[in-house]
N, C-alpha and C positions, 0 to 999 in steps of 0.2 A: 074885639076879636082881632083884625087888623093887627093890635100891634105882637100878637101872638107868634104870627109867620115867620119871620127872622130868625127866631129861636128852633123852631121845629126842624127850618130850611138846613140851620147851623149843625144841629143832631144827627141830622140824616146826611148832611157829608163828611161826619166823623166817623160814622159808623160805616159806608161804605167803604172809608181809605181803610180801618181799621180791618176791614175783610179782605181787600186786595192788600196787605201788609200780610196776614196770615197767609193767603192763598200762593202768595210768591215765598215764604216763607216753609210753608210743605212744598213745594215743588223743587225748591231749593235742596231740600233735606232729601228727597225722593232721588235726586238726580244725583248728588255726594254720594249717596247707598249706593247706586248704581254702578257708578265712577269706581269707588272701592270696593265692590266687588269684582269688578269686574283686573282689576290688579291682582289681586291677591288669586285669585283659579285661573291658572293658567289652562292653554286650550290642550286637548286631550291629545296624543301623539297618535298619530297612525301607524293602526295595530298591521298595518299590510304594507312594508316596506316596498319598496321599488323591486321587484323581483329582478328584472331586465341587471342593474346592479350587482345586485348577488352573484348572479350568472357571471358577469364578467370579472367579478372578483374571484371563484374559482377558477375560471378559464386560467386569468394569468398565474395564478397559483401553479397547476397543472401545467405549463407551459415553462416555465423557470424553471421547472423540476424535471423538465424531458431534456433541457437544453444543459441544464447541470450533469445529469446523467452521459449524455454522450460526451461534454467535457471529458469527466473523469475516463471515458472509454478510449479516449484519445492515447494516453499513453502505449496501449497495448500495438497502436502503430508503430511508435518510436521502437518498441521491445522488438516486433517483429524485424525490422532494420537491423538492427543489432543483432539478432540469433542467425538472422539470411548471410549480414556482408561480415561478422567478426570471424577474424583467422581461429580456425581450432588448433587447439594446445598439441603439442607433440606426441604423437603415438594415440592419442585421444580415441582417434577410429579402432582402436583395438578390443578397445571394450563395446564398440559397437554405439558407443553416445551419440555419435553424431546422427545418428537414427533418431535416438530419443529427442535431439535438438531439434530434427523435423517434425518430426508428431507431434510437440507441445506448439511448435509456427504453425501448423492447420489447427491445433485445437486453438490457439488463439483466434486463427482466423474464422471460425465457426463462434466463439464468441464474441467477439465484436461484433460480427451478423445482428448474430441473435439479440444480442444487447439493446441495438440500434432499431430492428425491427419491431420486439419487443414495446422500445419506447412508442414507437410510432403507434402500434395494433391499442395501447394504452386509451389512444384517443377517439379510437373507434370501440366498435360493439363490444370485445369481449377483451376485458380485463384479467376475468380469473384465469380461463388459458394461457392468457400470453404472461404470467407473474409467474406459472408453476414451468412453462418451454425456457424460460431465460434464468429461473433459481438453480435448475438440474446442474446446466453444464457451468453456473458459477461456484456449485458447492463442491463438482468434481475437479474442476480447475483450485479449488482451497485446500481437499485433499491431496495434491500433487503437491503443490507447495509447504504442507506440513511434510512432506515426505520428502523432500528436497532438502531442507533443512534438518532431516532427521529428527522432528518431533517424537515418535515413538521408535524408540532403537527396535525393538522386536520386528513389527511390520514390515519398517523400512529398509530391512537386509531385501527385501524381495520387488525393491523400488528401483530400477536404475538411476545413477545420478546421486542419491543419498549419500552421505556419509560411510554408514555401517556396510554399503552396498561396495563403495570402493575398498573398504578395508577390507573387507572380504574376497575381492579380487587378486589385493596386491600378494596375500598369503595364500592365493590358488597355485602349486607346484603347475601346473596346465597354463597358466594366463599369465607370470611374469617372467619367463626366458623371453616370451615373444616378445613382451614391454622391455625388459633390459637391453637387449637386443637392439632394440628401436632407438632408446634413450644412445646408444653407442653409435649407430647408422646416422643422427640427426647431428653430431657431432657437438653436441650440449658440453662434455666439455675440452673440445679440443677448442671451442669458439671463447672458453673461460681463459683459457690459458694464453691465444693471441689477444684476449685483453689484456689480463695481465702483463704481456714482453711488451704492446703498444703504451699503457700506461704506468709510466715510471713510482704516480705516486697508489697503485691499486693495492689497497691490501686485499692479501686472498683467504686471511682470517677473520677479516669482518663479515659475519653473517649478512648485516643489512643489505650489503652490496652484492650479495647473492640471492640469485632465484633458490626458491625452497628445495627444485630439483639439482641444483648444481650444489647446493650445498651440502643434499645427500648422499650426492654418488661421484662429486669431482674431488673430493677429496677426505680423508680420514674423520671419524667422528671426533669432536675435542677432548672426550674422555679418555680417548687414547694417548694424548702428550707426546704426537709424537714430534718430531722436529723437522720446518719447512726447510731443505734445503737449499731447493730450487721448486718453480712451479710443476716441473715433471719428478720431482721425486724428495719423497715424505723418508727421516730416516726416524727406527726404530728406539725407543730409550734401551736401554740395559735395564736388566732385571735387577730389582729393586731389593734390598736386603730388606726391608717390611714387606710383609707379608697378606698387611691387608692393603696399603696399596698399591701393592703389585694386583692386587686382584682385582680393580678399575682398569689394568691397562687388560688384565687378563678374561676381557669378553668376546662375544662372539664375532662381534664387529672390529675389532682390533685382530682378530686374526684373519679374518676374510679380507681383508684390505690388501691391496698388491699394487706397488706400483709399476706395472705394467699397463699400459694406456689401453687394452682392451680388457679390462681387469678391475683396477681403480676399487672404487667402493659399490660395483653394480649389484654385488650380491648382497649386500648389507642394509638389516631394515632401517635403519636412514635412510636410507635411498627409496625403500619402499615407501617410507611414511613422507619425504619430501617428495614423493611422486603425485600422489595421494593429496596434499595439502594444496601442490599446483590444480588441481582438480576440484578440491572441494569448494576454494573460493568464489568461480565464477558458478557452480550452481548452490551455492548458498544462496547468494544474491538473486538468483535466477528464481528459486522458490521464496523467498523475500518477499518479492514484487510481486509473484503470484498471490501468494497470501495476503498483501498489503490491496491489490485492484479490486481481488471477487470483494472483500468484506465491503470495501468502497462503495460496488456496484449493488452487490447484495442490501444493502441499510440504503443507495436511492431508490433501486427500484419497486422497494418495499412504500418509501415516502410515496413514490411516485403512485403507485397501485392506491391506496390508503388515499391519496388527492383525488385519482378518478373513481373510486366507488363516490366520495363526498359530493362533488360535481354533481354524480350523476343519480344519487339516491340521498343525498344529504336536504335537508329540512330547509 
């Protein structure tokens, strides 16, 4: 029996390595699973972002868009400047405009206010008020400037400053003796004519180099042909054996013409319409800018409303 043992001894530490071979063998295999799984699912994101975050990402939103806003309100300073310190046009005060150039300086100055106030009330409690207090007086300030520009001829006769509004002045028998008048008093073109003797090379047929009013009333319309003698006097052609173009020379403003230096072309709608044109350019421009700010103002302060409702009711 004795030599039995050695054998048995031998069996029994085969079979225990062969159990701790398997045993580390699944642990092994357990721990790989785990290992790869643990790769492959990544960890779940948090469903509750950082609020504090959020908040201050609107804030700035809200903020860049109040600071953009009074940006653009900025220029209605510069306009104001301009309407207070520019000289007005000659005889201008007769139609009474330079009235109108003050009441559109305070209504600017009421929008700007509002504008600015507006943006600020944005930040605090009440939004929907202050979006409908700063829309009013920018959609009444875009009506002004469509009217200034004579958007609708019909309306606009009843606009001062318009287009259709001055033409309808210059052809009031009551409102241009006092204008002609003035345009003669201001000496428009007695000041044409010592240009002309100071400057040797001035032509006094170049349109370009005339104001629109001195081109209509310091001297004959060009359809007339007639001939520059001197700067104080235009001579008459002879009557044309054609018959139709004798009838160019034969209009109204070709007879109205006198060279008489309180006389000239005052009466002649050239002169009206070059009066007119001196006028109409600077409030073209003038309702331009109106209409070009409000739409400006109007589409921020809409962004801007639109960011504080989000702020402050957004998810």
């Amino acid at each position: 029996m004795p030599e039995d043992t050695p054998t048995t001894t031998l069996v029994s530490d085969e079979s225990e390595q062969r159990t701790a071979v398997t045993t580390s063998s699944t642990l092994t295999a357990e721990e790989k699973s785990d290992h790869h799984h643990h790769i492959l699912i990544p960890p779940k994101p948090d469903p509750n972002p950082n609020p504090t975050r959020v908040l201050m990402n609107k804030k700035f939103i809200v903020l860049i868009l109040t600071i953009l806003t009074f940006i653009l309100s900025l220029p209605i300073l510069f306009t104001l400047i301009y309407l207070l310190y520019t000289q007005q046009y000659d005889c201008e005060d007769l139609l009474r405009l330079p009235r109108l150039q003050y009441a559109i300086v305070i209504g600017l100055v009421v929008v700007f206010l509002v504008s600015n106030l507006g943006a600020y009330i944005f930040a605090s409690r009440f939004p929907i008020p202050a979006i409908i207090v700063v829309t009013v007086p920018l959609i009444v300030m875009l009506v002004v400037g469509l009217g200034l520009v004579g958007a609708y001829q019909a309306e606009a006769r009843k606009i001062p400053g318009s287009p259709p509004w001055l033409k309808s002045k210059m052809h009031d028998d009551n409102a241009w003796p006092a204008i002609k008048t003035c345009i003669y008093e201001t000496r428009t073109c007695k000041d044409l004519i010592a240009r002309s003797y100071l400057l040797k090379s001035f032509n006094f047929l170049a349109t370009d180099k005339l104001s629109s009013t001195e081109a209509g009333c310091c001297r004959p319309p060009p359809v007339c042909d007639m001939e520059l003698v001197n700067v104080t006097y235009w001579r008459r052609p002879l009557k044309k054996k054609d018959e139709e173009n004798w009838g160019e020379y034969n209009n109204k403003d070709c007879n109205l013409w006198d060279n008489k230096e309180s006389v000239l072309c005052y009466n002649c709608n050239t002169c009206k319409e070059g009066f007119v044109k001196s006028l109409e350019g600077k409030w073209r421009r003038l309702g331009a800018f109106l209409i070009a700010i409000s739409l400006l103002l109007i589409v921020s302060h809409l962004l801007l409303f639109v960011a504080t409702m989000w702020e402050r009711y957004g998810a």
